[in-house]
N, C-alpha and C positions, 0 to 999 in steps of 0.2 A: 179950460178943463176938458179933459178927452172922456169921455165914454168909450168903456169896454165893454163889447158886446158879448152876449148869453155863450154864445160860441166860445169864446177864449175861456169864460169861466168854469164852463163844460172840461175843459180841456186841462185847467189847473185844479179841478176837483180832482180828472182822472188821475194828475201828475202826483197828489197827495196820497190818491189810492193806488200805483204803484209804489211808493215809496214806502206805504203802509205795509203791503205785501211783503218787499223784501227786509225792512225790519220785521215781520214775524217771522221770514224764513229765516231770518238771522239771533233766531229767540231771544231778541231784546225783550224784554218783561213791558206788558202792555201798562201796566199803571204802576206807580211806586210799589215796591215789595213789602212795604207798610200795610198795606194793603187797603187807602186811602186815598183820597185827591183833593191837594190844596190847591186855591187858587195863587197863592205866592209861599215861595218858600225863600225864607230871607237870610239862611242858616248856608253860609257857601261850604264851609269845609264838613255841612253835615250828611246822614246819608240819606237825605233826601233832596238835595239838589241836585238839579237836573233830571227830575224823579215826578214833580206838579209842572200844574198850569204857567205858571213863570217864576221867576225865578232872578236872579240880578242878572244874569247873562240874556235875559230878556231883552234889555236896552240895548247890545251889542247887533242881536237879528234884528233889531228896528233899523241900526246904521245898516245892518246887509239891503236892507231895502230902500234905504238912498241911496246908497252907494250903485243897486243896481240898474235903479231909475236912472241917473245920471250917467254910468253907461251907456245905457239902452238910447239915451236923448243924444249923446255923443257919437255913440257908431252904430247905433242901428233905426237911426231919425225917420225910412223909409219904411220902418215895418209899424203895423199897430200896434198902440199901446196896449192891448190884450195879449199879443204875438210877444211883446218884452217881456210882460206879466207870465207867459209863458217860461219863457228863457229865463228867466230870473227864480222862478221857482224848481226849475230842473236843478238851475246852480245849486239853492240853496238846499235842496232835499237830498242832491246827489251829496254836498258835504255833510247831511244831516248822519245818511249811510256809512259814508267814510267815515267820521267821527265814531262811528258803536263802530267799527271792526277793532280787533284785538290789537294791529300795529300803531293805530292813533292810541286807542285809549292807553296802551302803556308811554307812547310819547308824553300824554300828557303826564301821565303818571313822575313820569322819570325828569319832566324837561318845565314843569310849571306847577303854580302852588298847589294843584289838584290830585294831592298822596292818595285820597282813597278812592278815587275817581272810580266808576266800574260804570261808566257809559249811561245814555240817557234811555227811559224809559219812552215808550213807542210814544203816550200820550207828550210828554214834554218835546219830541222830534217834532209830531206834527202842528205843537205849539207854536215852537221858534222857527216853524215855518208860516205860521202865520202870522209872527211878529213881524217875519220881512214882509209877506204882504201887507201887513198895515204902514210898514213905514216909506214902501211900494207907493201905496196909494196917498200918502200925507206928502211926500216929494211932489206928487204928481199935481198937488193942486195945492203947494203954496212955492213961494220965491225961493230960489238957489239960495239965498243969502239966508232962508230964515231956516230954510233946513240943514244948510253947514252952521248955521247958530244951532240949530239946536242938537246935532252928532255930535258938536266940540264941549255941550252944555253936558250931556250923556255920558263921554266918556269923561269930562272931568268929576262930574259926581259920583260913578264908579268906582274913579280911580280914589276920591275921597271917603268914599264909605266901605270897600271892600278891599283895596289896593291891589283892583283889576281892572281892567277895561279888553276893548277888543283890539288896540293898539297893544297893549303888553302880553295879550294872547296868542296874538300873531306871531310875536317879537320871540316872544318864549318857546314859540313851535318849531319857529323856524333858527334861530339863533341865541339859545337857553344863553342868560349870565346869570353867574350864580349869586352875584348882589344884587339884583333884581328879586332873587327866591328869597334870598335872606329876608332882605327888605319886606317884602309880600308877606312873608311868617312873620313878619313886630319883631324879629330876633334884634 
């Protein structure tokens, strides 16, 4: 198990507080427009997801944070594990940003089950950024086999309870089928 030193975490705290800065430059609404905070909202097509504390695309930032872990252990083996924890939350905050601009959210709009999509509120950004750090730190201290069990265990139950996952998220962002959409709406 690696220890990450005070320093690195210093440095992914600051990386949350500029990422916090530029969604309020970007007037993302700091908490739901409910004007409330859940700790789960289990309601995907309602208009509070992606709005609280988690949410089902929750399980998704957890795989961002295997996925980066494993990265990080593959091509960047020479740097500290705090310096990855670094790099891994740049990734994930810089997509946290790209995600609220106006050109993704109508992607999503336009290209996946997310019709009334209108972007994520600042608290649930800096949430599913710390869903990848926890899933960061749960790669980081158990076996490759138990954590690709449990990403394949996540997106299949996703895909069973919500008929999404971050594999048809992707899929849908980057090459929409519209029987995939059908499908995703029970049509």
């Amino acid at each position: 198990m690696h220890k990450i030193e005070r320093r690195y975490w210093i440095g992914t705290l600051a990386i949350f507080a500029v990422a916090t800065t530029i969604l309020v430059a970007m007037q993302r609404p700091p908490i739901c427009t409910c004007g409330y905070v859940k700790l789960w909202e289990g309601v995907v097509n309602g208009p509070g997801n992606s709005q609280h504390l988690s949410d089902w695309y929750s399980f998704s930032h957890v795989i961002h944070g295997f996925l980066f872990y494993a990265g990080g252990a593959l091509f960047l083996k020479r740097l500290p594990m705090g310096a990855r924890l670094m790099i891994a939350s740049v990734l994930e905050l810089a997509w946290e940003v790209a995600e609220n601009s106006p050109a993704i959210i109508d992607r999503y709009r336009a290209a996946t089950m997310a019709v009334g999509y209108s972007g994520d509120s600042i608290l649930n950004s800096l949430s599913d950024g710390g869903m990848m750090v926890l899933g960061f730190l749960v790669a980081s201290r158990l076996p490759w086999k138990v954590t690709a069990a449990l990403a394949i265990a996540f997106e299949l139950f996703t895909l069973t309870m919500i008929r999404d996952n971050l594999t048809l998220n992707i899929l849908m962002l980057v090459y929409p089928s519209d029987a995939i959409k059908v499908w995703q709406a029970g049509i």
